[in-house]
C-alpha positions in Angstrom: -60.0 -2.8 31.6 -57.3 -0.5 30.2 -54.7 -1.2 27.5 -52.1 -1.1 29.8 -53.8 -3.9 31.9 -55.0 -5.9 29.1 -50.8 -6.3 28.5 -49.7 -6.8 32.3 -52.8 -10.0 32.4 -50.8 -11.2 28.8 -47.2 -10.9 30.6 -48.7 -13.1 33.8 -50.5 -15.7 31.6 -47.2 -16.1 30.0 -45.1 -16.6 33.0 -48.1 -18.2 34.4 -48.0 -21.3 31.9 -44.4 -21.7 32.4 -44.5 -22.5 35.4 -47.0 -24.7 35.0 -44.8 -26.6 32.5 -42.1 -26.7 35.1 -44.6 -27.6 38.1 -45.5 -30.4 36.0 -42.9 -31.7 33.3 -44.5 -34.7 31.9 -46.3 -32.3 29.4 -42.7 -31.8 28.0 -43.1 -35.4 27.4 -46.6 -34.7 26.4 -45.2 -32.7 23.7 -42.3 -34.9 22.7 -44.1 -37.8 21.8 -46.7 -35.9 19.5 -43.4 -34.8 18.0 -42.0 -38.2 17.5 -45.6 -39.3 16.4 -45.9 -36.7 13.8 -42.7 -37.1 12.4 -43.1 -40.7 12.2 -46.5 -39.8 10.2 -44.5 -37.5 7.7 -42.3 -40.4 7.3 -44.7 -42.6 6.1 -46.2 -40.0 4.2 -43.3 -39.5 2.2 -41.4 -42.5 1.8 -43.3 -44.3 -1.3 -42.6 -41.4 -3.2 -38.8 -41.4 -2.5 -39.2 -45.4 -2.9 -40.8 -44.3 -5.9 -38.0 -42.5 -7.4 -35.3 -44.7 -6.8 -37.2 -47.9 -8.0 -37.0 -48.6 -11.6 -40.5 -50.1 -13.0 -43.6 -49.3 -12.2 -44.7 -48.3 -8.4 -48.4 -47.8 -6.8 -47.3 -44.2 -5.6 -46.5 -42.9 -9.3 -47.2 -43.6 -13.0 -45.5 -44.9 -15.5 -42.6 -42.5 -17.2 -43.9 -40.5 -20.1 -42.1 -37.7 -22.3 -43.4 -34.1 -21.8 -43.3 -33.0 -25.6 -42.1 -29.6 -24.5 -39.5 -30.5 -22.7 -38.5 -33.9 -23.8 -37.9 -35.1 -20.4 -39.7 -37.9 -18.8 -42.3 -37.3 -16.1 -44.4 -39.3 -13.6 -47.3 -38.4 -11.6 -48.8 -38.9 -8.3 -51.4 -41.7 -8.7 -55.1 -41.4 -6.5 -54.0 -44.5 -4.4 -50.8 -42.6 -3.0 -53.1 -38.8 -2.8 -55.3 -41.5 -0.2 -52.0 -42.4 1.6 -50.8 -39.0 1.8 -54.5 -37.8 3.1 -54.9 -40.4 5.2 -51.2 -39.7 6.8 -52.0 -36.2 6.9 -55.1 -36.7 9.1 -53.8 -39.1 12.0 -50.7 -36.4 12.5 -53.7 -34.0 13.0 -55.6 -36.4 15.3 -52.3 -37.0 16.9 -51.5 -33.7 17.6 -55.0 -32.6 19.1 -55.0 -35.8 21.2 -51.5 -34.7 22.9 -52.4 -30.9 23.1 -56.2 -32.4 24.6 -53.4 -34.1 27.4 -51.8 -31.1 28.1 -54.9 -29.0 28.5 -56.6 -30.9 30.9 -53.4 -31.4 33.0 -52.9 -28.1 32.9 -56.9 -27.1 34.0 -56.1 -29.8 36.8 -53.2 -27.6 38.0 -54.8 -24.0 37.3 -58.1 -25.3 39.3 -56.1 -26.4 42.2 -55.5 -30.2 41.5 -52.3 -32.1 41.1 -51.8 -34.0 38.1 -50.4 -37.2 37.5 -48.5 -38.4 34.4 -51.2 -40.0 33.4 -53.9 -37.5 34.4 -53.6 -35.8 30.7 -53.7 -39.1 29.0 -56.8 -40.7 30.9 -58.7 -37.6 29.8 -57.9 -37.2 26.6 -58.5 -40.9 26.3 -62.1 -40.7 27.7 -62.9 -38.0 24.8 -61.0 -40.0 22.1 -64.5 -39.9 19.9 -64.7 -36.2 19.9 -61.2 -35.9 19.5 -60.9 -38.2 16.5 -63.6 -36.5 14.9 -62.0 -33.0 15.7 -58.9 -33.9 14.5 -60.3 -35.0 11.1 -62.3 -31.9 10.6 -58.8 -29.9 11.9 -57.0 -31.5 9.3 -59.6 -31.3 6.7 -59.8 -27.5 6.6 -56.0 -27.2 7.1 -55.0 -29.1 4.1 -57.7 -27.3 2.1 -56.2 -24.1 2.7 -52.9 -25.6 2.1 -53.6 -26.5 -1.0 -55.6 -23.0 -1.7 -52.4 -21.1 -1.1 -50.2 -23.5 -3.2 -52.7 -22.7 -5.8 -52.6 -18.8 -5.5 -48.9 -19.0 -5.2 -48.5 -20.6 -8.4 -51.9 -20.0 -10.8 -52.2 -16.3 -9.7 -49.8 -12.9 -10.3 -49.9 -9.5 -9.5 -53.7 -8.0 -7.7 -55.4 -11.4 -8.0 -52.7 -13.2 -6.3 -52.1 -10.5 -3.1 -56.2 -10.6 -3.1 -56.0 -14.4 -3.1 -53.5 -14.2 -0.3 -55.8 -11.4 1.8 -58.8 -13.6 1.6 -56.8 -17.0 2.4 -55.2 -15.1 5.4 -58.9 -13.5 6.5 -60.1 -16.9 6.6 -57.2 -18.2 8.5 -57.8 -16.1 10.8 -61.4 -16.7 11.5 -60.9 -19.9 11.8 -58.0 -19.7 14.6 -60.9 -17.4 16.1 -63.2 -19.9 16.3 -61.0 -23.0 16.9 -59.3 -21.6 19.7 -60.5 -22.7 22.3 -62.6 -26.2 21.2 -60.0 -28.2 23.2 -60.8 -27.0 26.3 -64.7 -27.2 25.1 -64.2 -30.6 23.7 -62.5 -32.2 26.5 -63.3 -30.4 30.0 -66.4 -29.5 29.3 -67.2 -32.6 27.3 -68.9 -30.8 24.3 -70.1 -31.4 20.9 -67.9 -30.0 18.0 -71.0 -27.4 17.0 -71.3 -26.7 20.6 -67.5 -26.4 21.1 -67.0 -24.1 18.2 -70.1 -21.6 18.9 -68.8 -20.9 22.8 -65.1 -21.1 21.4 -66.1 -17.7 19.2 -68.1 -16.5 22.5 -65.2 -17.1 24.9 -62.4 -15.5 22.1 -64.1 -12.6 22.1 -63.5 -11.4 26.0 -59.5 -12.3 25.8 -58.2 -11.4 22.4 -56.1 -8.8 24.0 -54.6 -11.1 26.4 -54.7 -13.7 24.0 -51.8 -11.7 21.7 -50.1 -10.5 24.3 -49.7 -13.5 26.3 -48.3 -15.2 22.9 -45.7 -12.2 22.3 -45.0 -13.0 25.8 -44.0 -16.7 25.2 -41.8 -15.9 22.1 -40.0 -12.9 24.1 -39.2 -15.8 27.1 -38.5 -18.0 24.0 -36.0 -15.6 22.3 -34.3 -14.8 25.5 -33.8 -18.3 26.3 -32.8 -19.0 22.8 -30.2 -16.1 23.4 -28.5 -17.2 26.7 -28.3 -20.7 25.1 -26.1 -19.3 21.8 -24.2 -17.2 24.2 -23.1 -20.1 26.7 -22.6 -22.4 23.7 -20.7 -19.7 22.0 -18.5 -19.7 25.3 -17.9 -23.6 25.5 -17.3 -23.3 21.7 -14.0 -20.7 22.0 -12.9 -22.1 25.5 -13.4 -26.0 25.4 -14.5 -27.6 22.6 -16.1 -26.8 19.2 -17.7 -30.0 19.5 -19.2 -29.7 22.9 -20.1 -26.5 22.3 -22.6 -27.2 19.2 -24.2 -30.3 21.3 -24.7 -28.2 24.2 -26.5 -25.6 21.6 -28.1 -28.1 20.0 -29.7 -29.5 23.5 -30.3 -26.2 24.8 -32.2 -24.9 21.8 -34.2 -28.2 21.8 -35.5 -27.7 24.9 -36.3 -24.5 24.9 -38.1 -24.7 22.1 -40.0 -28.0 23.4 -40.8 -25.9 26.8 -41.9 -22.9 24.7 -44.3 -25.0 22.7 -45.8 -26.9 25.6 -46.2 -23.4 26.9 -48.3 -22.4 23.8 -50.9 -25.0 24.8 -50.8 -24.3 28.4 -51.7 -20.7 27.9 -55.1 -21.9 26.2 -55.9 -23.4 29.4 -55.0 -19.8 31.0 -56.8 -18.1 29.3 -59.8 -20.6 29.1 -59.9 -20.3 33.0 -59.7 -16.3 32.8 -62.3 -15.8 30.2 -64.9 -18.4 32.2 -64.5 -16.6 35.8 -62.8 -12.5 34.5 -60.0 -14.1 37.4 -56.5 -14.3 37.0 -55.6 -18.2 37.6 -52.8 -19.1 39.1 -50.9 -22.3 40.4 -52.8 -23.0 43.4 -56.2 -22.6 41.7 -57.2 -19.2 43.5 -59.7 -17.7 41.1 -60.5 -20.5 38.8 -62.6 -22.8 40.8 -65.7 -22.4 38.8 -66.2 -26.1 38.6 -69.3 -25.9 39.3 -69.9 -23.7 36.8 -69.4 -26.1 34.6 -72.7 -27.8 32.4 -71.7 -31.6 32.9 -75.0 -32.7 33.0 -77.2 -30.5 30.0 -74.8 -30.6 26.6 -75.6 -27.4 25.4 -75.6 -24.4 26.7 -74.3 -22.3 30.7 -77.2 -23.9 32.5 -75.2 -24.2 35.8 -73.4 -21.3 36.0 -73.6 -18.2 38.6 -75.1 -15.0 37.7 -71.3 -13.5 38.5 -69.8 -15.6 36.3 -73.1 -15.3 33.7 -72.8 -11.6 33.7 -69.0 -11.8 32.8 -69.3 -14.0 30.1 -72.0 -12.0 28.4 -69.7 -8.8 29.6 -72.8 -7.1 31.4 -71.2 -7.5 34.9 
């Protein structure tokens, strides 16, 4: 498998999962509501400490006013109970956001392996994993917030070589854990696996597509940026010719869904490139090349008990 061929397999998984999106558009709705959802997390997330600053008194989200000697202005901090509100916020967004992407994933494995999905198809799934997925999406949100946090700290407690080798560990550490989280959805929730199970085979599975795995993402954001292009330029037309008005709406709605396609797409490709590092075959819409179902170990939880010896040999990259 050349370099050359390692791009062309990127290019197709990228055009590959948008057309799955636009064989099956509910996962734009998919995407939507985890949108809505999230924002109406961050909401609550943030609104006692703007109810906070506008209330005179005392409020459970921050204490009492006290000087600052060294600046003679009064200051209030965050109190524990409000920290617990934003955690707690923080973590059902996460759970939230792995629950929709779980949807899209297993409507887009129905697709890839030949099936038709329904509406609901995504939801039923990710419904009948909602233990695992709870559980994931606390852990998810655990370890994002942590390093969160870690790079607020370098950023502001660190200068000159400690803070860029601060920033070259954080960002090592990122990126071994988008390594070994990368494919725990379609672990979790197809193949009805543990978390410990999901991330070891996650690491295994990473390891036979990274090339396709960047390529097919500077795939999507070269769709994304062409689409983004045509939508300023026929906006920019309506804009000089009919209306200034009309012109920015039509940007605005263009823009909005091109970026709500682009990042259904995102998940979609996961599924893409779950099937192709399973089988070594390029899925496609009508499932050719991805029926390993059978494959698949519903019965043993740990583990390829019920795979081929083709697709055993790929996997382990001895065939």
């Amino acid at each position: 498998m050349g370099f050359f061929d390692t791009i062309r397999r990127g290019w197709t998984l990228s055009k590959l999962s948008f057309s799955v999106v636009k064989a099956d558009p509910e996962l734009l709705l998919y995407t939507f509501l985890s949108a809505m959802m999230v924002f109406v997390t961050i909401a609550a997330a943030a609104y006692p400490g703007y109810e906070a600053e506008i209330k005179e008194g005392s409020h459970w989200a921050m204490t009492d006013p006290v000087i600052n000697p060294e600046t003679g202005e009064e200051e209030r901090q965050t109190t524990s109970s409000y920290m617990a509100w934003i955690f707690l916020t923080y973590m059902i967004g996460s759970i939230i956001v792995v629950f929709w992407n779980s949807a899209i994933i297993a409507s887009a494995h129905e697709r890839l392996t030949g099936g038709d999905p329904t509406i609901m198809t995504g939801i039923k799934v990710a419904f009948s994993r909602i233990h695992i997925i709870i559980l994931w999406g606390i852990i998810a949100g655990t370890v994002g917030l942590l390093l969160r946090i870690a790079r607020d700290a370098a950023n502001k407690n660190s200068k000159g070589p400690i803070k860029i080798a601060a920033m070259v560990v954080l960002w090592l550490v990122e990126i071994a854990w988008w390594i070994y989280t990368f494919f725990i959805i379609p672990m979790i929730v197809p193949e009805k696996k543990g978390i410990r199970e999901g991330l070891r085979d996650s690491r295994s599975l990473f390891g036979k597509t990274w090339g396709e795995n960047v390529t097919s993402g500077l795939g999507i954001g070269f769709i994304s940026l062409v689409g983004i292009v045509f939508s300023l330029a026929v906006a920019g037309l309506i804009f000089f010719t009919i209306s200034p008005m009309v012109g920015i709406i039509v940007a605005v709605a263009l823009i909005g869904i091109i970026v709500l396609w682009t990042n259904t797409a995102e998940v979609v490709v996961v599924a893409a490139l779950y099937e192709f590092s399973k089988t070594g075959k390029m899925p496609d819409m009508n499932g050719n090349g991805a029926k390993f179902e059978e494959a698949l170990p519903w019965k043993p939880k740990s583990g390829w008990a019920n795979e081929s010896a083709e697709t055993k040999a790929w996997r382990e990259g001895t065939g």
